[in-house]
C-alpha positions in Angstrom: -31.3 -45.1 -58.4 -27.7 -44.8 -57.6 -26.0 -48.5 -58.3 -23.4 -49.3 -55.8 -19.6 -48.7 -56.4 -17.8 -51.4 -58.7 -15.0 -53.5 -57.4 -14.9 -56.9 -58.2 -13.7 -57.7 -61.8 -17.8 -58.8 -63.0 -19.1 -56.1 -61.6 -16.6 -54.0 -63.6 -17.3 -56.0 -66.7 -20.5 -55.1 -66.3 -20.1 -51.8 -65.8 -17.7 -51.5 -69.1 -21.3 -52.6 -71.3 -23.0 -49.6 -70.2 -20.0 -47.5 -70.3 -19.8 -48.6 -74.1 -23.2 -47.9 -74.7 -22.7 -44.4 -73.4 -20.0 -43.8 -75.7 -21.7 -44.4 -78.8 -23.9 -41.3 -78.1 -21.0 -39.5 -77.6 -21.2 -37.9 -74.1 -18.7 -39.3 -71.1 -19.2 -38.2 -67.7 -16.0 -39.3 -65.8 -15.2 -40.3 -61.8 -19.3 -39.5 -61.4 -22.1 -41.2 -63.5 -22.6 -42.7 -66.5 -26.1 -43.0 -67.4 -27.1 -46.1 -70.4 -30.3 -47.0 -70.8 -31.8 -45.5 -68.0 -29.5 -47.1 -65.7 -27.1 -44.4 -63.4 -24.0 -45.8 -62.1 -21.9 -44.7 -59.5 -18.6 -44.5 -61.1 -16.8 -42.6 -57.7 -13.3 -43.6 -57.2 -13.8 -46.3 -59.4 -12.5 -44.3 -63.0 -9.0 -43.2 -63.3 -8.8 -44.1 -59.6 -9.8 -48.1 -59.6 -6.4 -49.4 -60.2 -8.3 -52.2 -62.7 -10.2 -49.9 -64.6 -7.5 -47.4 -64.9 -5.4 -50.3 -66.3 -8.2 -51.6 -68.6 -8.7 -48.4 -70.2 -4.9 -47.6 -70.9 -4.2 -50.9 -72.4 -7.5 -50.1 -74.8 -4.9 -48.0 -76.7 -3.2 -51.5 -77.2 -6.3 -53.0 -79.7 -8.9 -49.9 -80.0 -8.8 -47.3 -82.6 -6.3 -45.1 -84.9 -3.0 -45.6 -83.8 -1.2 -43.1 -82.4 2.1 -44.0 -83.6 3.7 -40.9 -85.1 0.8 -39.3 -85.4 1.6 -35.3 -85.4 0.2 -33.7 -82.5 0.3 -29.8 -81.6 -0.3 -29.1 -77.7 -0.7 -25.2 -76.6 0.6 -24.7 -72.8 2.9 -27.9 -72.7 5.1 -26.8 -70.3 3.7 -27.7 -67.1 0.2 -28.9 -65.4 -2.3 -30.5 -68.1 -0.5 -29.7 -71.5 2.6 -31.3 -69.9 0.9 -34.1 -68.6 -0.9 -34.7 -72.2 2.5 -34.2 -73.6 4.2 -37.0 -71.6 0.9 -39.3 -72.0 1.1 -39.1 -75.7 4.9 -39.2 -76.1 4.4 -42.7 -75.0 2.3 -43.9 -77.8 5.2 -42.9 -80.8 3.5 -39.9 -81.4 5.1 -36.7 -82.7 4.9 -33.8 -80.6 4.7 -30.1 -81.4 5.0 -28.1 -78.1 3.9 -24.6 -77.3 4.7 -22.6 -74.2 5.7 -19.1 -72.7 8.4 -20.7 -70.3 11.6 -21.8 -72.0 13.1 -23.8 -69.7 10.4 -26.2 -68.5 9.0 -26.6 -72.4 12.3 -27.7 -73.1 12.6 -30.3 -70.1 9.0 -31.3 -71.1 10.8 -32.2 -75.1 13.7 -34.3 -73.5 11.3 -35.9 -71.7 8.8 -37.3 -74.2 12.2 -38.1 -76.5 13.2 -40.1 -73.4 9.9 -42.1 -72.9 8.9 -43.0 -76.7 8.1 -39.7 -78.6 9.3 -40.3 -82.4 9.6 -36.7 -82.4 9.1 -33.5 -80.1 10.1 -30.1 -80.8 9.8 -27.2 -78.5 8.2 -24.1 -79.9 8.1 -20.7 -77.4 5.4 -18.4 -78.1 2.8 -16.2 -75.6 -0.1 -17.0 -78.0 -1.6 -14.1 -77.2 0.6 -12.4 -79.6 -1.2 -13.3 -83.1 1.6 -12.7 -85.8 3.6 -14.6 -83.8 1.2 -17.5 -83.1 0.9 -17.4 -86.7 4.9 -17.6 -87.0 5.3 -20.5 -84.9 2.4 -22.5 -86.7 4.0 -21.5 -90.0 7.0 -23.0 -88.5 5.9 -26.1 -87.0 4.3 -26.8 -90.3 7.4 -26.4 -92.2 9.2 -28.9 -89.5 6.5 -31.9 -89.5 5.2 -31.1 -93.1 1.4 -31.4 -91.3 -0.3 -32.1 -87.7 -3.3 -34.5 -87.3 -4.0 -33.0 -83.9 -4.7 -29.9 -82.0 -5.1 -29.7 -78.2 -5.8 -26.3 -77.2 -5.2 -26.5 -73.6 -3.2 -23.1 -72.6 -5.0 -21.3 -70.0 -4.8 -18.9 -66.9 -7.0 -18.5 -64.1 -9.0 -15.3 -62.6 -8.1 -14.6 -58.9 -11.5 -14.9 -57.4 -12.8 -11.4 -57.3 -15.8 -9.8 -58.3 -15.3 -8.3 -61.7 -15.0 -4.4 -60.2 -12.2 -5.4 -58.1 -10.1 -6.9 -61.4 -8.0 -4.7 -63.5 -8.1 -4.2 -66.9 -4.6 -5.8 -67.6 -6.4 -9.0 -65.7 -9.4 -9.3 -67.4 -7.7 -8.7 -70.9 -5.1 -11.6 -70.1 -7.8 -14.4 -69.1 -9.8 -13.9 -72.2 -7.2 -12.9 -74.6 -5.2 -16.7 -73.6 -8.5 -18.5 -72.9 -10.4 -17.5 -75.6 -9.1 -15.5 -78.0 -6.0 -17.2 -78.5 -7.8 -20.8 -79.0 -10.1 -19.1 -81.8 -6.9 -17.5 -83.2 -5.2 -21.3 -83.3 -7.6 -23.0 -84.6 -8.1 -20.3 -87.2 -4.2 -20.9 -88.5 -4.3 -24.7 -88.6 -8.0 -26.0 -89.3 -6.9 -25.3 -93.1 -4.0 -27.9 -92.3 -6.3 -30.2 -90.3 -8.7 -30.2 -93.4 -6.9 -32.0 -95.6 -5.9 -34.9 -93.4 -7.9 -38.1 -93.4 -7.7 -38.3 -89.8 -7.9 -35.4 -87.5 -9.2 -34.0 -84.1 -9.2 -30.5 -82.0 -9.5 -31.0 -78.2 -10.8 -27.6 -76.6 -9.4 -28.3 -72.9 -11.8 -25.9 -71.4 -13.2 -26.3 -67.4 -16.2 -27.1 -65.5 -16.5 -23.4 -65.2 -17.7 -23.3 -69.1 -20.7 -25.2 -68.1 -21.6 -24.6 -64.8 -21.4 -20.8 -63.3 -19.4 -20.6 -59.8 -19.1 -17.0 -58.0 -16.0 -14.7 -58.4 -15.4 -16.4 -61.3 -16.9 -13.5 -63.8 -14.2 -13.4 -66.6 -12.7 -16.6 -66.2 -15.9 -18.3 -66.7 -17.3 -16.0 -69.4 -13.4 -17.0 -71.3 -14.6 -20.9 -71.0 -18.6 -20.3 -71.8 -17.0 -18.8 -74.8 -14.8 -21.6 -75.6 -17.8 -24.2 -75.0 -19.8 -22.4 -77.7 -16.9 -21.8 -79.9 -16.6 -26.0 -79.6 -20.0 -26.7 -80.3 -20.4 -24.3 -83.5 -16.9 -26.0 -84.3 -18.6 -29.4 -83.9 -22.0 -28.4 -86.4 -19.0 -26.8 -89.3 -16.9 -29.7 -89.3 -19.8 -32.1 -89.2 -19.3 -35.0 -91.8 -15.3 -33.6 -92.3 -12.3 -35.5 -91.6 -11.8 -33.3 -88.6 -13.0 -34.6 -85.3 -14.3 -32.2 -82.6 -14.5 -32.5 -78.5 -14.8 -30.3 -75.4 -13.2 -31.4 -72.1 -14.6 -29.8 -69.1 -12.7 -31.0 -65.9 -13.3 -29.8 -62.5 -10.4 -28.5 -60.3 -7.1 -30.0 -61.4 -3.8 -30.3 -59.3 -1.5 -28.0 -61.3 0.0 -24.2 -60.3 -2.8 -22.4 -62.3 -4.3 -21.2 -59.2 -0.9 -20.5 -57.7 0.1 -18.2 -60.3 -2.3 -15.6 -58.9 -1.7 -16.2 -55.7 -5.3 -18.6 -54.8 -4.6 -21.7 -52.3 -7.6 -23.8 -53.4 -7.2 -27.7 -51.9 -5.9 -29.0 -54.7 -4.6 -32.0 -53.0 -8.2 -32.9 -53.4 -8.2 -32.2 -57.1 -8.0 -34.6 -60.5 -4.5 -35.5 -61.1 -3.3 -34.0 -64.8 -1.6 -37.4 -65.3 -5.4 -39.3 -65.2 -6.8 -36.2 -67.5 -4.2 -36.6 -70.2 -4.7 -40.8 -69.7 -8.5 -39.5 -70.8 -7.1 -37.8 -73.7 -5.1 -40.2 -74.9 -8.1 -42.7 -74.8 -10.4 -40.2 -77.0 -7.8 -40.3 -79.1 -7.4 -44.1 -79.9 -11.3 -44.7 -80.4 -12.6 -46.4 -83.4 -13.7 -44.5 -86.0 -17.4 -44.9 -85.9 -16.9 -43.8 -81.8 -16.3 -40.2 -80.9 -16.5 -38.5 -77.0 -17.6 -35.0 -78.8 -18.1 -33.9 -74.9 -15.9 -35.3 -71.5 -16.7 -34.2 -68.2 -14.3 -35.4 -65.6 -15.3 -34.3 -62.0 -13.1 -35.7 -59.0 
């Protein structure tokens, strides 16, 4: 039975128990239900859009958790839309930032900015990470800069133009899976050997609705995120029992360009903000130890 929406401060207290007992079994469903003990709450408009619990969350970071603080963090597609958004979020904790993009110019506006607003360091690295050696360059590189990184965000992506598959191209199909997929396998590759040997660490897969649930003239894109779902759960079952904390984040449309790029005009007015999805990853990231979201859903 659906519970009405929460909006007076006990109601939200109340709501904040169950939401706590959801966490310790390590799934989060976000802006939609959160199910504890048999109990289903309607959580619409209330997460990330109730100005109280938005506020309660954020200042968790304040007594919950690892701290942040200078804490070396490498985030793929920081430019613009999420990775920028996750970038700025995070630059206001004292972290360190390692910053990964194809477009020069806004990467490097995206670095003065978290400098500006609290990053203890942010360094703009410009790489199309579907070129392997040169991945493997930069890495190199931002190794030799920071001396190690504690986290990994894959979050670069591109979108399909909604087509059936026989109306793509070639060139198409081999750029969605080659950034989507192959290129997060190919990161995480390079620096799990790095992330090993830290006593804390974490990979986020950024990865879409569309890796869970199958939408039409979506064919490539949504075989490139099934792909990165099961590459996160196998990823999950290796590092079991390591220092290196795993998680999946599968958000539903999100108000960036991605869709732009390839010329679709979806409502995105009507889509998740970026700035509440990286407020999400920056609360994953300040847990306590024995707590871990190994899978977020966030649906607007």
């Amino acid at each position: 039975m659906l519970q009405p929406v929460a909006t007076s401060r006990t109601q939200i207290n109340a709501m904040q128990s169950m939401y706590f007992m959801r966490c310790r079994c390590g799934r989060l469903y976000l802006n939609r239900f959160i199910t504890a003990n048999g109990v289903v709450v309607n959580l619409s408009k209330i997460v990330y859009r109730h100005v109280f619990v938005r506020k309660y969350l954020n200042n968790m970071l304040v007594y919950q958790g690892m701290k942040l603080k200078n804490k070396i963090i490498l985030i793929t597609g920081a430019s613009d839309g999420i990775g920028k958004q996750i970038a700025l979020r995070l630059a206001k904790e004292g972290t360190q930032l390692a910053l990964i993009a194809r477009d020069e110019a806004r990467l490097n506006e995206v670095v003065a900015k978290c400098k500006e607003i609290g990053a203890t360091n942010a360094r703009a690295y410009l790489c199309d990470i579907r070129q392997t050696a040169k991945l493997a360059s930069v890495i190199k590189k931002i190794i030799s800069d920071f001396g190690h990184v504690n986290v990994l965000i894959n979050n670069a992506g591109v979108w399909q133009k909604l087509k059936s598959v026989d109306e793509l191209d070639a060139e198409s199909i081999d750029e969605v899976i080659e950034t989507n997929l192959s290129a997060v396998i190919h990161t995480t590759n390079l620096l799990l050997p790095i992330l090993r040997q830290q006593k804390e660490a974490a990979i986020i897969n950024i990865c879409s609705k569309s890796g869970v649930v199958a939408q039409e003239k979506q064919s490539v894109y949504t075989a490139s995120k099934y792909g990165v779902r099961g590459f996160t759960e196998v990823l999950k079952a290796d590092l079991k029992g390591s220092s290196v904390r795993v998680a999946g984040v599968y958000q539903s449309g999100t108000n960036t360009q991605l869709f732009a790029k390839v010329g679709d005009k979806p409502p995105i007015e009507k889509f998740t903000n970026p700035a509440d999805l990286a407020d999400v990853i920056a609360y994953m990231l300040s847990l306590p130890e024995k707590i871990w979201l190994h899978d977020v859903r966030v649906e607007y």
